[in-house]
N, C-alpha and C positions, 0 to 999 in steps of 0.2 A: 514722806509728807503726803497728807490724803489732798487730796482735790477738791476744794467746794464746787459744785455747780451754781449757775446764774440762779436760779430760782433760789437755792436757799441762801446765797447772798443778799439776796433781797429778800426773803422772809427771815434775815438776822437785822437787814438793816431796816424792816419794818416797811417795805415799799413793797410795790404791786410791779413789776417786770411789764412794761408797754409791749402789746401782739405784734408780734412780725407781720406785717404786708407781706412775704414771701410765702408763708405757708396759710394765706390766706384769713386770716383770723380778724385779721386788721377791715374787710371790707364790712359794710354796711347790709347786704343782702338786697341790693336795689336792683333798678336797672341797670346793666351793663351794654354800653356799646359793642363792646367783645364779640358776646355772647347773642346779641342780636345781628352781625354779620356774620359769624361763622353759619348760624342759621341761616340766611338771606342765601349762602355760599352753597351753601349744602341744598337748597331746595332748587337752586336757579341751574345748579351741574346736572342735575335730573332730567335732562333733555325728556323724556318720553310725556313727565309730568308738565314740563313747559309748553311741549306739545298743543295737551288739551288744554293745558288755560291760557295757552297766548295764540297759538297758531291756528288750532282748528275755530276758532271764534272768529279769529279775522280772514281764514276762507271762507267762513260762511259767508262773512261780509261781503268781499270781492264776488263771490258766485250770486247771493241773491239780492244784493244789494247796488255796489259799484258798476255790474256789467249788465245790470235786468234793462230789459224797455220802459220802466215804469218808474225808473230811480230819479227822472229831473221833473215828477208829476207833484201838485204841491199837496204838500200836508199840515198844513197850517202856518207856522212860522218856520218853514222850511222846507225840505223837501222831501220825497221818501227814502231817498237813500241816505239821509239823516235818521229818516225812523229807524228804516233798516241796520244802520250801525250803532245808534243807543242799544238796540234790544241784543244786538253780540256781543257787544262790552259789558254788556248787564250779565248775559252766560258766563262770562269769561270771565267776570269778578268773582260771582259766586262758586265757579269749581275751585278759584281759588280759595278762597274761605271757608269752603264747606272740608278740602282737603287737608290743610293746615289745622282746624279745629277737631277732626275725626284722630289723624294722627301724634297731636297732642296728649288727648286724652288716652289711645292706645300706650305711649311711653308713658303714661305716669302707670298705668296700669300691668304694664310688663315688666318693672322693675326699675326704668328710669328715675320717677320718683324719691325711691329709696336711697338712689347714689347722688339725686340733688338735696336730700334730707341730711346728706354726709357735709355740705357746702353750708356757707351761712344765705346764700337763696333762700329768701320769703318765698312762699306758694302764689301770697300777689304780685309778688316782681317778675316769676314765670309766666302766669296769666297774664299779665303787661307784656311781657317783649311776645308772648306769642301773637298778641293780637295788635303788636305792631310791623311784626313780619308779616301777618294776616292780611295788615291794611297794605302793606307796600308792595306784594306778591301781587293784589287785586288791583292795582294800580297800574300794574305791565301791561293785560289786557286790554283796559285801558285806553292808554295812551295810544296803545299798537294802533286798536282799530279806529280810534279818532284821528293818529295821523295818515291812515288810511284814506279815511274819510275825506280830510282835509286835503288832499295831493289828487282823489278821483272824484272831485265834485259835489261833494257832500254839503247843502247851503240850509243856513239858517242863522238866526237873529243871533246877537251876542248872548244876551239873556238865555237862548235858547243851546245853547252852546255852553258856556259856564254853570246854567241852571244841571243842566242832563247830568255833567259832569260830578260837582257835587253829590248830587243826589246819588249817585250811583257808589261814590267813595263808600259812601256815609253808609248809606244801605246795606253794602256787601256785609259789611263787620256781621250783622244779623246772621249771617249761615252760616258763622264760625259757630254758634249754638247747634246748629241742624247737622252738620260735622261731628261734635262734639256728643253728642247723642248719641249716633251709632259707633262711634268709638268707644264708648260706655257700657253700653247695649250689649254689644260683643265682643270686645276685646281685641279684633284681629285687624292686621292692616286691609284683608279681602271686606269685611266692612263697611272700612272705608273709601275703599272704590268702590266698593255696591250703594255706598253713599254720594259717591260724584255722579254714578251712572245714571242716580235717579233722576238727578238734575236733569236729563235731558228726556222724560219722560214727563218731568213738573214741568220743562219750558216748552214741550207742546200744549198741555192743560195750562201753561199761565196765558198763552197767545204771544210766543216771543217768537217762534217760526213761522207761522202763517195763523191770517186773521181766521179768528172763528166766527160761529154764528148759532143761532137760536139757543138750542138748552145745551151743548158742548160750552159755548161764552157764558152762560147762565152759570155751568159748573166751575168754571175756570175762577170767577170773581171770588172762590171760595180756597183756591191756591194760596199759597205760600208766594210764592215768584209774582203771580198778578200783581198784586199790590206794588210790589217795587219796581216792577217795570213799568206799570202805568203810573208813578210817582216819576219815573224818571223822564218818562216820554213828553210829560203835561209841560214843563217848560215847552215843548217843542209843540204838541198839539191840544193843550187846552181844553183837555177833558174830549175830544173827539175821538171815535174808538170806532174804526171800519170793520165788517163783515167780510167772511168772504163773497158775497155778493157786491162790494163795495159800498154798500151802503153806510152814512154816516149815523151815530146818536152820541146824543152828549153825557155823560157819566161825572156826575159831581163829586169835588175834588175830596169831599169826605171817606168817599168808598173806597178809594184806595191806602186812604190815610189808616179808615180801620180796619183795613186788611190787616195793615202792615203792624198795628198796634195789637192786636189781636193775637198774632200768628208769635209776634214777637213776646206775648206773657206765655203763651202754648208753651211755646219753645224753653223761654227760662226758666220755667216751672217743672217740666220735664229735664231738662239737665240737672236742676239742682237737686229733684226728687235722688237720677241714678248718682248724682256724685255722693250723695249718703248714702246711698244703699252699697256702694263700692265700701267705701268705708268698715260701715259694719260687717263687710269681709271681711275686711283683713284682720 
């Protein structure tokens, strides 16, 4: 006696055979929870890579921040070892985001890609959990050096405290683009370290390590990182912006606003140019 198979049982009896869930057919191509902590798992084991976005942000803190002479001096609605620890957790967002965006784009470009184009994964549902690991990575920082902060004296107004924070969340996502570019750009994971490494050459020209002055702060307002860190700092100091001479001036709260809007069209506009141009490789 031969064997019918399932399928042509049901193309006798005129019906459509419902996808298995087991061999995957069955999901939607959405977000998955899954697939968003296996990544979380996979970036957070990285000890070296935690390193630079959780640890070496919250020494800087402790060194020039929590143990300086100058940290219970006030800086508006607060103090400076507040300023001081905004602007590390601002570093320490963005190498997060900048490195999760550079190596995203590397895996689709080495073949990753192709093996999620095998899955029912949309390319939006990818794009989605990447830049929600993105945000949650940037958020370690974070936290780290605010409760830092908070246990070695770090004072400032609630506003000033919840504001910095927010801002900073929200801000980071931005350099999953600036990431995401030299991932692009060249393909390699070396890249994308030579894309974290800038960051610390952008946060001396933003004015995140030590206060600049005359035409060095003239150049800086035209940074990338400026913007968002003086977006972050204004709940805390209200557009006041010291030298290194100490001297105060006030910087109205637009400047940094189009910094950030500015830098932020640069930036989308150049990703989306290389993501077609990738394209029409292949």
């Amino acid at each position: 006696m031969s064997t019918v198979t399932t399928s042509q049982q049901a193309s006798t009896a005129g019906t459509v055979p419902t996808p298995s869930k087991r061999d995957g057919s069955g999901r939607s191509g959405g977000i998955t929870t899954a697939y968003v902590g296996l990544e979380l798992k996979r970036v957070t084991r990285d000890l070296v890579t935690m390193f630079f976005v959780a640890g070496l942000p919250a020494f800087f803190f402790l060194l020039f921040g929590a143990s300086a002479g100058y940290s219970e001096e006030d800086a508006g609605n607060g103090n400076v070892a507040m300023y001081v620890m905004i602007s590390m957790a601002a570093y320490g967002a963005v190498t997060a985001t900048v490195g999760i965006g550079g190596m995203a784009a590397v895996e689709r470009m080495q073949g990753w890609g192709r093996q999620l184009g095998l899955t029912p994964l949309r390319d939006g549902s990818y794009v989605a959990m990447k830049a929600i690991v993105a945000l949650v990575i940037a958020i370690i920082p974070i936290m780290l050096v605010y409760a830092l902060g908070l246990v070695t004296g770090s004072e400032g107004t609630l506003a000033a405290w919840l504001g910095s924070v927010a801002i900073l969340i929200v801000g980071a996502v931005l350099f999953s683009l600036y990431g995401l570019i030299f991932g692009l750009a060249f393909r390699s994971e070396a890249a994308v370290s030579a894309a974290s490494g800038s960051l610390v050459v952008l946060g001396f020209l933003g004015n995140i390590f030590f206060p600049l002055t005359g035409w060095l702060l003239d150049v800086a307002r035209f940074t990338p990182l400026y913007g968002y860190v003086q977006l972050a700092r204004y709940p805390l100091t209200e557009g006041q912006v010291i030298d290194t001479e100490g001297n105060l001036s006030h910087e109205a709260l637009w400047m940094p606003l189009a910094n950030v809007a500015v830098w932020t069209v640069i930036l989308a506009v150049l990703a989306t140019w290389l993501v077609r141009r990738s394209r029409n490789r292949q």
